[in-house]
MDTraj code that builds the backbone (N, CA, C; nanometers):
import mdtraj as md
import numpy as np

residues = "UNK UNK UNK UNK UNK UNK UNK UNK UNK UNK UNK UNK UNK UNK UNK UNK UNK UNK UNK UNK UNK UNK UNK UNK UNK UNK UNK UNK UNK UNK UNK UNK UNK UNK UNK UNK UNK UNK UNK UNK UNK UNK UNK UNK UNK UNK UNK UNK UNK UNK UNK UNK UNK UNK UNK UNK UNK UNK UNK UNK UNK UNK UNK UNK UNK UNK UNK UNK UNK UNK UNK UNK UNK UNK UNK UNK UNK UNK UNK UNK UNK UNK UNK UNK UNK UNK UNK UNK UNK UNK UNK UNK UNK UNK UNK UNK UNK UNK UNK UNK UNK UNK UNK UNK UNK UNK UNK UNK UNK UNK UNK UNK UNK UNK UNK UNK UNK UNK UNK UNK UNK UNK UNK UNK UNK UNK UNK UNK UNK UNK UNK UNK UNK UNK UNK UNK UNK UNK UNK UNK UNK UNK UNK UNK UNK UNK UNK UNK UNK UNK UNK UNK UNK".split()
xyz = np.array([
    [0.0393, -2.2606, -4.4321],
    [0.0299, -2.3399, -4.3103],
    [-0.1109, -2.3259, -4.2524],
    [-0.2128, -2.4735, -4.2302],
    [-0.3228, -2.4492, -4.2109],
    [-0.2955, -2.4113, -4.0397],
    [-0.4463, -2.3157, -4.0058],
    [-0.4259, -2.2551, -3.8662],
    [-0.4745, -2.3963, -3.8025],
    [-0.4381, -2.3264, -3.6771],
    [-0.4742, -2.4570, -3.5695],
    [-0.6830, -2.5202, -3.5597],
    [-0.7541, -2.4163, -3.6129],
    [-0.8445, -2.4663, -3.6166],
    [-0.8792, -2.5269, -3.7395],
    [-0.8329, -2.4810, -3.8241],
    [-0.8350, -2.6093, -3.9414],
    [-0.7410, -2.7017, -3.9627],
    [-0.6390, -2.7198, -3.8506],
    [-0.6114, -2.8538, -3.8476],
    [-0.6736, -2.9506, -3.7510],
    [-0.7718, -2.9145, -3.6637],
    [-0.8887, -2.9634, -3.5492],
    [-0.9700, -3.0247, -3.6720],
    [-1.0404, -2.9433, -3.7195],
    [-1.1456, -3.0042, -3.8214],
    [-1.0525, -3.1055, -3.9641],
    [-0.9442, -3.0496, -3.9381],
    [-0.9299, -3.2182, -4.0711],
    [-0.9124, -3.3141, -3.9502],
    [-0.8117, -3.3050, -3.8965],
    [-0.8168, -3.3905, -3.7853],
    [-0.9549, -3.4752, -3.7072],
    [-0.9989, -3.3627, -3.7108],
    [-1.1673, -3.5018, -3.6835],
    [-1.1900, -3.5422, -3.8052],
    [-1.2077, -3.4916, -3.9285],
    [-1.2911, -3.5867, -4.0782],
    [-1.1788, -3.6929, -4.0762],
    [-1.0152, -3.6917, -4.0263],
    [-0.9400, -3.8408, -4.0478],
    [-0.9906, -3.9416, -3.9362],
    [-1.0546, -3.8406, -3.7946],
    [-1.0519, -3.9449, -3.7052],
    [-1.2054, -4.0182, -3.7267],
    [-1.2958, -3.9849, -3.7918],
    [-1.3848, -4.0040, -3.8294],
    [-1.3895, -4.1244, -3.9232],
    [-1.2987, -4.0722, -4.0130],
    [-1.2943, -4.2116, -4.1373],
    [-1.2502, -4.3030, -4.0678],
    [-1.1480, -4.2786, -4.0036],
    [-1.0419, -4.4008, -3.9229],
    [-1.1233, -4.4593, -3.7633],
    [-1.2389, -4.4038, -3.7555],
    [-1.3113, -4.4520, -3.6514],
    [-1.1767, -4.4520, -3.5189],
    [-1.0951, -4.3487, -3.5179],
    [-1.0703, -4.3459, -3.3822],
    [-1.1004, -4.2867, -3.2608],
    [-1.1589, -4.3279, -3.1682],
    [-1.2775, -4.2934, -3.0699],
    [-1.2369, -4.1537, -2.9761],
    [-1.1297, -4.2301, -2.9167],
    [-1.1010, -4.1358, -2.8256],
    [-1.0340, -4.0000, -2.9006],
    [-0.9820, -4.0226, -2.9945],
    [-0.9437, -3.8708, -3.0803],
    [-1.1031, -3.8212, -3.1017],
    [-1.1834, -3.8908, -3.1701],
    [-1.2579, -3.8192, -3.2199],
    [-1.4012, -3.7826, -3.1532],
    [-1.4098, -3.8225, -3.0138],
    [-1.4746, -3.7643, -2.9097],
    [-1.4385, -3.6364, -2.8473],
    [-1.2628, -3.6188, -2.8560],
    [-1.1913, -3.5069, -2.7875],
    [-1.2637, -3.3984, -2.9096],
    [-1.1646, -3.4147, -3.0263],
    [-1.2053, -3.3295, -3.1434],
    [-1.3495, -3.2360, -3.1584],
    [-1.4345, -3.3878, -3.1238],
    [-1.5638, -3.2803, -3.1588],
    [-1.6110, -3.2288, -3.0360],
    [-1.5808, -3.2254, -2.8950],
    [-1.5640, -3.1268, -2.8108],
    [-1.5117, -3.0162, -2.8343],
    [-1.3850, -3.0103, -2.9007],
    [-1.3518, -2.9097, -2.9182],
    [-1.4257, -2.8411, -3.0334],
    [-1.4562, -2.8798, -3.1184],
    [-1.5106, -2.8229, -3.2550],
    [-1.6316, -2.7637, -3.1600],
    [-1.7008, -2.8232, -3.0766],
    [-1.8184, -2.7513, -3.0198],
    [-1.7980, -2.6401, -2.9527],
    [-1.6730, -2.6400, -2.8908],
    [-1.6142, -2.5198, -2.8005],
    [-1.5946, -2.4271, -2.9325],
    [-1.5596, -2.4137, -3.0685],
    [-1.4783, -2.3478, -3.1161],
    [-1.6208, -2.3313, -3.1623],
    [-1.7012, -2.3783, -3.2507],
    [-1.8296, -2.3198, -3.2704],
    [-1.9075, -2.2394, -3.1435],
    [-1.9201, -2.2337, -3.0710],
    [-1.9960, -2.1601, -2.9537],
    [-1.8748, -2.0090, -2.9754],
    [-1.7812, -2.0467, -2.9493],
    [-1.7188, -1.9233, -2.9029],
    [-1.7280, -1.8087, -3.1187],
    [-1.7212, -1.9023, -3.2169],
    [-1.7559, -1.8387, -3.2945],
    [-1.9106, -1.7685, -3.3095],
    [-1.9375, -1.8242, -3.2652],
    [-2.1032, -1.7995, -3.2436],
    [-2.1130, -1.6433, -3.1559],
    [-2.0541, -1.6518, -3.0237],
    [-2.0724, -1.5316, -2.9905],
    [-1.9806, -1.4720, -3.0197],
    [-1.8681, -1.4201, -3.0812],
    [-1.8055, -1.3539, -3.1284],
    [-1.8462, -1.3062, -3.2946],
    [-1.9137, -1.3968, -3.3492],
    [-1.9918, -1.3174, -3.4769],
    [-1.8660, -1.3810, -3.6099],
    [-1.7482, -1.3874, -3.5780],
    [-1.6082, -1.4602, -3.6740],
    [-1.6666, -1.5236, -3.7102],
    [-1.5856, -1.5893, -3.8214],
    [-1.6050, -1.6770, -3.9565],
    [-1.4928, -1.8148, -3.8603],
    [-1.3638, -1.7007, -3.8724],
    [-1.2945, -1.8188, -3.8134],
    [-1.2237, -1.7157, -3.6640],
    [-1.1748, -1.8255, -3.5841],
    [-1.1208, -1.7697, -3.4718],
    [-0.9017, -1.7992, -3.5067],
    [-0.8676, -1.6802, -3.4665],
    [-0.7359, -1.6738, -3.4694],
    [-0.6333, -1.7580, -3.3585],
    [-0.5211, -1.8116, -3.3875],
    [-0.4515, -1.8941, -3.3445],
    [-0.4107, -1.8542, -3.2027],
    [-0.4287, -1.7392, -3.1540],
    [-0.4001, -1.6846, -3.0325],
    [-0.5265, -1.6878, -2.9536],
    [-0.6467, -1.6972, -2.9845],
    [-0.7898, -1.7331, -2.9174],
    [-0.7723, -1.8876, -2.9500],
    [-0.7363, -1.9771, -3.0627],
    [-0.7615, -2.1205, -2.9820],
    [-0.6453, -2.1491, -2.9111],
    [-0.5518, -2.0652, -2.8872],
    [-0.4146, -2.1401, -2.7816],
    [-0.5137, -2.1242, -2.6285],
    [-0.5686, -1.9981, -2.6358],
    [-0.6650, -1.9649, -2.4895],
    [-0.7458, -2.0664, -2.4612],
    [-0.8219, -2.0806, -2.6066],
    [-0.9796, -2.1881, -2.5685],
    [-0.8833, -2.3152, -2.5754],
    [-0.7847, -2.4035, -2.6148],
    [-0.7451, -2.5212, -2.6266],
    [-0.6347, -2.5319, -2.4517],
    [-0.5843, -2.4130, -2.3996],
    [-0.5564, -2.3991, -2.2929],
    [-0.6477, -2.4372, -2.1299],
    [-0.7441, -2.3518, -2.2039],
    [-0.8614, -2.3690, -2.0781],
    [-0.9266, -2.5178, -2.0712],
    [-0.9523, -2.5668, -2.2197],
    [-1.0069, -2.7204, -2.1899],
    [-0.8303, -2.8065, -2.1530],
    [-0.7765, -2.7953, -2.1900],
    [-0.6685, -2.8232, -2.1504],
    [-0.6567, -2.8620, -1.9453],
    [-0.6618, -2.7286, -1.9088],
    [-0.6672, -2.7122, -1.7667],
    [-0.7909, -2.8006, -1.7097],
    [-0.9215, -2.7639, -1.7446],
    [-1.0128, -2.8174, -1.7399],
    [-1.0280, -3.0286, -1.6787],
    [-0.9250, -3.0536, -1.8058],
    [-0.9733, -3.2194, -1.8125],
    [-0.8486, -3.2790, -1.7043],
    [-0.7409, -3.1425, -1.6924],
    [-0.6667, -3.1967, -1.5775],
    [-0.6354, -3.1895, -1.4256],
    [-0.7548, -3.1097, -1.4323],
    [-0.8651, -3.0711, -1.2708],
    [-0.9457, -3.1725, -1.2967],
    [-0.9959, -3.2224, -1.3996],
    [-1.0602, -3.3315, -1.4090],
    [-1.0460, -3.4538, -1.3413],
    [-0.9360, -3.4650, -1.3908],
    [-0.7977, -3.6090, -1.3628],
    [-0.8128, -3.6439, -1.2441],
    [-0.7360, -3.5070, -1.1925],
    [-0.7020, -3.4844, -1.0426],
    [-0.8376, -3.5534, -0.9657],
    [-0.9314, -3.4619, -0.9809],
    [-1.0693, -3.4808, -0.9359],
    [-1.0951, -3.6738, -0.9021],
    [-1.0871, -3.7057, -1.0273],
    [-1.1325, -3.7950, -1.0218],
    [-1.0486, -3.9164, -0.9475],
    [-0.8990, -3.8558, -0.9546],
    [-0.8200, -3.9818, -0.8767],
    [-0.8398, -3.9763, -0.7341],
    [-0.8374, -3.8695, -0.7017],
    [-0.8945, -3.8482, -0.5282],
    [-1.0218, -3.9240, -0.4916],
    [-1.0878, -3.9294, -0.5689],
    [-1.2160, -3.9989, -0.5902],
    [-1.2227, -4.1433, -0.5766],
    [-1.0556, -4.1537, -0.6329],
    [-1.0560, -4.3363, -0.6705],
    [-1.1185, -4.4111, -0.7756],
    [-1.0951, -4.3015, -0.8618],
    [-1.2133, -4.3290, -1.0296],
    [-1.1009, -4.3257, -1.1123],
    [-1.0004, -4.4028, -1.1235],
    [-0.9085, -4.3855, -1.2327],
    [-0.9472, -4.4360, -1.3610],
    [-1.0126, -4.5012, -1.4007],
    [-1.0976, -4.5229, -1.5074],
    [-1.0786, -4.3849, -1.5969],
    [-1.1826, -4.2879, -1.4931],
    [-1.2311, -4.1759, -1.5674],
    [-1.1069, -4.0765, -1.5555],
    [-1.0112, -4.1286, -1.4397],
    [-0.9611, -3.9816, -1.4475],
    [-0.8456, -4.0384, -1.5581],
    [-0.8229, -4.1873, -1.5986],
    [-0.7633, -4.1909, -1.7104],
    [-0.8248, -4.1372, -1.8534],
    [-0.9294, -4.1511, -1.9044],
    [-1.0062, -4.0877, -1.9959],
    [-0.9970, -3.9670, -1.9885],
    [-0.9821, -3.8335, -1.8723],
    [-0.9877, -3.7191, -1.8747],
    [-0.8394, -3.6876, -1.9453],
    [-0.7235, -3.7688, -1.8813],
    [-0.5539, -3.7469, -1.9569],
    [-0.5270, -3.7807, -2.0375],
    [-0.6438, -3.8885, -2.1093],
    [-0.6204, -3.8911, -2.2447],
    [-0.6921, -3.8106, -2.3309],
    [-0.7741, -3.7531, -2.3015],
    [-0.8123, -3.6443, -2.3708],
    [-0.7263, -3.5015, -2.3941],
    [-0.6750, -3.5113, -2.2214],
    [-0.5491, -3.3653, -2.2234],
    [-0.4422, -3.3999, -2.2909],
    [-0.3878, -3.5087, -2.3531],
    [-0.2883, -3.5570, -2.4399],
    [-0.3287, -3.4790, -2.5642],
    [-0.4298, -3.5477, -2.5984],
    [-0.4711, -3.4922, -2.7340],
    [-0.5342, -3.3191, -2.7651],
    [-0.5367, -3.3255, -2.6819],
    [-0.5549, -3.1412, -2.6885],
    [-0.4135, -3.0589, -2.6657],
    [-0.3591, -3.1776, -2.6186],
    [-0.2084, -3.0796, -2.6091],
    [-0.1539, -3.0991, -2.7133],
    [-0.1476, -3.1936, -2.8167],
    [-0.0710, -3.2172, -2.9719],
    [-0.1019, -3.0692, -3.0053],
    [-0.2471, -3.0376, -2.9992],
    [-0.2754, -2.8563, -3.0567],
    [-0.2289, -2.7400, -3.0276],
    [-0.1442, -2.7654, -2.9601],
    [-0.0811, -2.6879, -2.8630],
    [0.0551, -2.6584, -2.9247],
    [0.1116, -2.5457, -2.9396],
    [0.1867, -2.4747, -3.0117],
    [0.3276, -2.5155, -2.8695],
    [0.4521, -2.4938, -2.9243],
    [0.5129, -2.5197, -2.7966],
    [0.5458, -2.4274, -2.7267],
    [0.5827, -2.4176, -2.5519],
    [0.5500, -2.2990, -2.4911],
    [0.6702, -2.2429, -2.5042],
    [0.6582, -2.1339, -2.4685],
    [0.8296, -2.0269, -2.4971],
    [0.8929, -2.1267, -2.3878],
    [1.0350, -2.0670, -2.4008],
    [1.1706, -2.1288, -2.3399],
    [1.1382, -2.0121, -2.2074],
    [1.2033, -2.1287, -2.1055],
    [1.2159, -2.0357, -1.9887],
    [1.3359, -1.9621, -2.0363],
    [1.4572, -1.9495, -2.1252],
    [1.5516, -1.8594, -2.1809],
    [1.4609, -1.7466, -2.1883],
    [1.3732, -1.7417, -2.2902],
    [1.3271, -1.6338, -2.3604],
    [1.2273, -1.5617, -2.2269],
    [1.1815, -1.6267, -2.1573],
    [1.1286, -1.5673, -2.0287],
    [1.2318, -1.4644, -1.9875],
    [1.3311, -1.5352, -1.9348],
    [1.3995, -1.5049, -1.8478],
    [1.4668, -1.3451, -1.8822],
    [1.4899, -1.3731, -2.0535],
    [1.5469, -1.2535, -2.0982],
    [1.4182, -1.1531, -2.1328],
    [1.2994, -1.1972, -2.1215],
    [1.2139, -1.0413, -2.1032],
    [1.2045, -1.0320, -1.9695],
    [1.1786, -1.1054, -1.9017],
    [1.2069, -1.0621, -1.7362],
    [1.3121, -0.9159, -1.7260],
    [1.4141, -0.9914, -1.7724],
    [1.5612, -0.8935, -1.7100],
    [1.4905, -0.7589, -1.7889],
    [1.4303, -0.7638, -1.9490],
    [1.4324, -0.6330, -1.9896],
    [1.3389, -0.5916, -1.9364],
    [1.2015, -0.6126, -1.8792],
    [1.0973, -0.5606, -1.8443],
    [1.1538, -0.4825, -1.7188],
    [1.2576, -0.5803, -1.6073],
    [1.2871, -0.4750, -1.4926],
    [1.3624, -0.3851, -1.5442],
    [1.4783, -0.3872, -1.6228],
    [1.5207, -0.2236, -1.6729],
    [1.4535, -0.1551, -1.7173],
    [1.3274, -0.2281, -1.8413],
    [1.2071, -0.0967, -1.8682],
    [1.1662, -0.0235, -1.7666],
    [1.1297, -0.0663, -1.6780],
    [1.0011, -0.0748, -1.5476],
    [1.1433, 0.0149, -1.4617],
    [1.2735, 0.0170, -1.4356],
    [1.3130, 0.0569, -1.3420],
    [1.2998, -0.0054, -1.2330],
    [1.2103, -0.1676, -1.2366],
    [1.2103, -0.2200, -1.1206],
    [1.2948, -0.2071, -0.9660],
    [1.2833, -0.2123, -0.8745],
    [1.3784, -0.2031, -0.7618],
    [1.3956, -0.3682, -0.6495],
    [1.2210, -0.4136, -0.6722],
    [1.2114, -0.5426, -0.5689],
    [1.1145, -0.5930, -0.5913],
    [1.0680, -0.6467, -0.4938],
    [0.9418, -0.7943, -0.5346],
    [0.7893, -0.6982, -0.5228],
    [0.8034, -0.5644, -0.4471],
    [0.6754, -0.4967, -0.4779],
    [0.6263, -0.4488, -0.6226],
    [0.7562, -0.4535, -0.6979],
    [0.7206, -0.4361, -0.8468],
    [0.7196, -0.5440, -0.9175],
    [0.6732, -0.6622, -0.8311],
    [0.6167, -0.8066, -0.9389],
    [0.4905, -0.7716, -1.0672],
    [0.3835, -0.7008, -0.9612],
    [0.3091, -0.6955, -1.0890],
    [0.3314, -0.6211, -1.2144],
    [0.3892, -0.4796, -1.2164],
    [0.4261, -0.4308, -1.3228],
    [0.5213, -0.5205, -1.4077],
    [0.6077, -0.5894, -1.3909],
    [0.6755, -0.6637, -1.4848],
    [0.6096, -0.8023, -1.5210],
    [0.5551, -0.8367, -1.4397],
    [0.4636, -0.9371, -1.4630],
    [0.3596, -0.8762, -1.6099],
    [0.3280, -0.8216, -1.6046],
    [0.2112, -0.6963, -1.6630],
    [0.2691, -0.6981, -1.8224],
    [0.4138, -0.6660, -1.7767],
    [0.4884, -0.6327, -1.8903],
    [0.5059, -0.7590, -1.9864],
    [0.6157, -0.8413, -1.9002],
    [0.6332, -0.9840, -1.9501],
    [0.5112, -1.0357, -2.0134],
    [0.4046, -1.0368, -1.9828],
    [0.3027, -1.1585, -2.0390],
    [0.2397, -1.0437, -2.1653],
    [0.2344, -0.9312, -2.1417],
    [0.2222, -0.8503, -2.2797],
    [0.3076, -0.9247, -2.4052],
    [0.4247, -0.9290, -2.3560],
    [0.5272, -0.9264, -2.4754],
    [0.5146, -1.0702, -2.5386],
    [0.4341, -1.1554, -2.4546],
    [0.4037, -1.3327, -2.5069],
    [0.2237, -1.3096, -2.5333],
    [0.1686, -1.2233, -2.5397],
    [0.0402, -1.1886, -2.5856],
    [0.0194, -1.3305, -2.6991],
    [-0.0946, -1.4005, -2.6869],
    [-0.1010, -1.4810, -2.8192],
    [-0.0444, -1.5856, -2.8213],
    [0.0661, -1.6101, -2.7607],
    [0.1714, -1.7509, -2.6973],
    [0.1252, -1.8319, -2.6391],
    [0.1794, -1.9707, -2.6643],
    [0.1773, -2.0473, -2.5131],
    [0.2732, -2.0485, -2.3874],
    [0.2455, -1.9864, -2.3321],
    [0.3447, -1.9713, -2.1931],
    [0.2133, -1.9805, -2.0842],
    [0.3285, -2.0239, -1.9892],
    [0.2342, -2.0900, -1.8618],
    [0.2752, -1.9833, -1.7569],
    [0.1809, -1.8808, -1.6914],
    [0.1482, -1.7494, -1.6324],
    [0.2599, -1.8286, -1.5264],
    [0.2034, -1.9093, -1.4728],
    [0.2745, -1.9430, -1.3336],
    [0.4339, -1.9905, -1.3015],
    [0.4727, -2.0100, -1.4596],
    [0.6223, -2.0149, -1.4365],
    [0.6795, -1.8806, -1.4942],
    [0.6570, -1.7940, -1.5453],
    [0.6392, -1.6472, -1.5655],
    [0.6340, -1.6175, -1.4060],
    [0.5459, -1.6135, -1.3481],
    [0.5605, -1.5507, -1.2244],
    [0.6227, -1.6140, -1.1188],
    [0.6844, -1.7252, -1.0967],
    [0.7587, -1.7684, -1.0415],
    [0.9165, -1.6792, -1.0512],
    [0.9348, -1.7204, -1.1967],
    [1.0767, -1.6576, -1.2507],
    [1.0740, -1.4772, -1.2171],
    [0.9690, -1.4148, -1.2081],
    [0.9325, -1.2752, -1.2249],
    [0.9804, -1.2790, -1.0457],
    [0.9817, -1.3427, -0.9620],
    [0.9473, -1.3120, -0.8206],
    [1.1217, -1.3742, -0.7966],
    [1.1396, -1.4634, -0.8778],
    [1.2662, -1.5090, -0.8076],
    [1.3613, -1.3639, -0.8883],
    [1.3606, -1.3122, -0.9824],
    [1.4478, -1.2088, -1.0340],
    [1.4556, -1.0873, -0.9676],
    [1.3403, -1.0368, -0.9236],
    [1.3116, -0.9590, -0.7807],
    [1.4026, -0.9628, -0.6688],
    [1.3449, -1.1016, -0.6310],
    [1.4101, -1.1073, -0.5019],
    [1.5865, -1.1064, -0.4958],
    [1.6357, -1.1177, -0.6109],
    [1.7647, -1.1085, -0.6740],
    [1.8006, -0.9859, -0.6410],
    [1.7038, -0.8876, -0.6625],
    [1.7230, -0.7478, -0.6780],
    [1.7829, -0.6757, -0.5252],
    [1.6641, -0.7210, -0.4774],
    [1.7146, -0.6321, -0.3003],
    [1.5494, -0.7172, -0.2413],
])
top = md.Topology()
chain = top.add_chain()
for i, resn in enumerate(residues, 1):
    res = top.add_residue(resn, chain, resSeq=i)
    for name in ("N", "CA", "C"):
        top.add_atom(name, md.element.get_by_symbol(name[0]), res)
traj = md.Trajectory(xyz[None], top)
């Protein structure tokens, strides 16, 4: 199974042959992001848990973008910015189940001995350890981490 960065780079040489624009403007952004960050890291290639991060952050990026730009009254561009976050999200591995959250939640507070919502961060701490490398979204993690708490006392 090719990794996610060598399916970026075939993915641009098809969007390339096939002259499709807006794929293959996104693509070689990213290929530039993924070269720079190989660059200072000294790698040959970067591992599937560093491009979920780097394909995350441009991710976030083009949809502060969006935002940006509709407040602005530039939907033009802030359409071009969501179609770019479309296509960076195909790269995108799918995010854990709030199930599987939910059930390291519960084990992290029996690890942890948790008692209440002052011990958010330690299980928080815990939880996102155990999805190290994943796509999971911190903020519904800590949502669920605060509502299980407050469950508590």
């Amino acid at each position: 199974m090719p990794t996610i960065q060598e399916t970026i780079y075939n993915d641009m040489k098809e969007a390339f042959k096939s002259k499709k624009e807006p794929n293959l403007s996104t693509l070689r952004l990213l290929k530039s992001e993924i070269q720079y960050e190989l660059t200072k890291s000294g790698a040959k290639e970067l591992s599937d848990p560093i491009m979920i991060q780097l394909l995350k952050k441009n991710l976030s990026q083009r949809k502060e973008s969006a935002s940006e730009y509709k407040r602005a009254g530039r939907e033009d561009l802030a359409s071009k910015e969501q179609e770019e976050a479309t296509i960076i999200e195909m790269y995108l591995p799918n995010e854990v189940a709030i199930e599987t959250i939910d059930a390291a939640i519960q084990d992290a507070i029996k690890t942890l001995s948790a008692v209440g919502p002052s011990d958010s961060g330690k299980v928080m701490g815990k939880v996102m350890q155990n999805f190290k490398g994943q796509n999971i979204d911190g903020s519904k993690v800590s949502e669920a981490v605060k509502k299980a708490l407050q469950a508590l006392g």
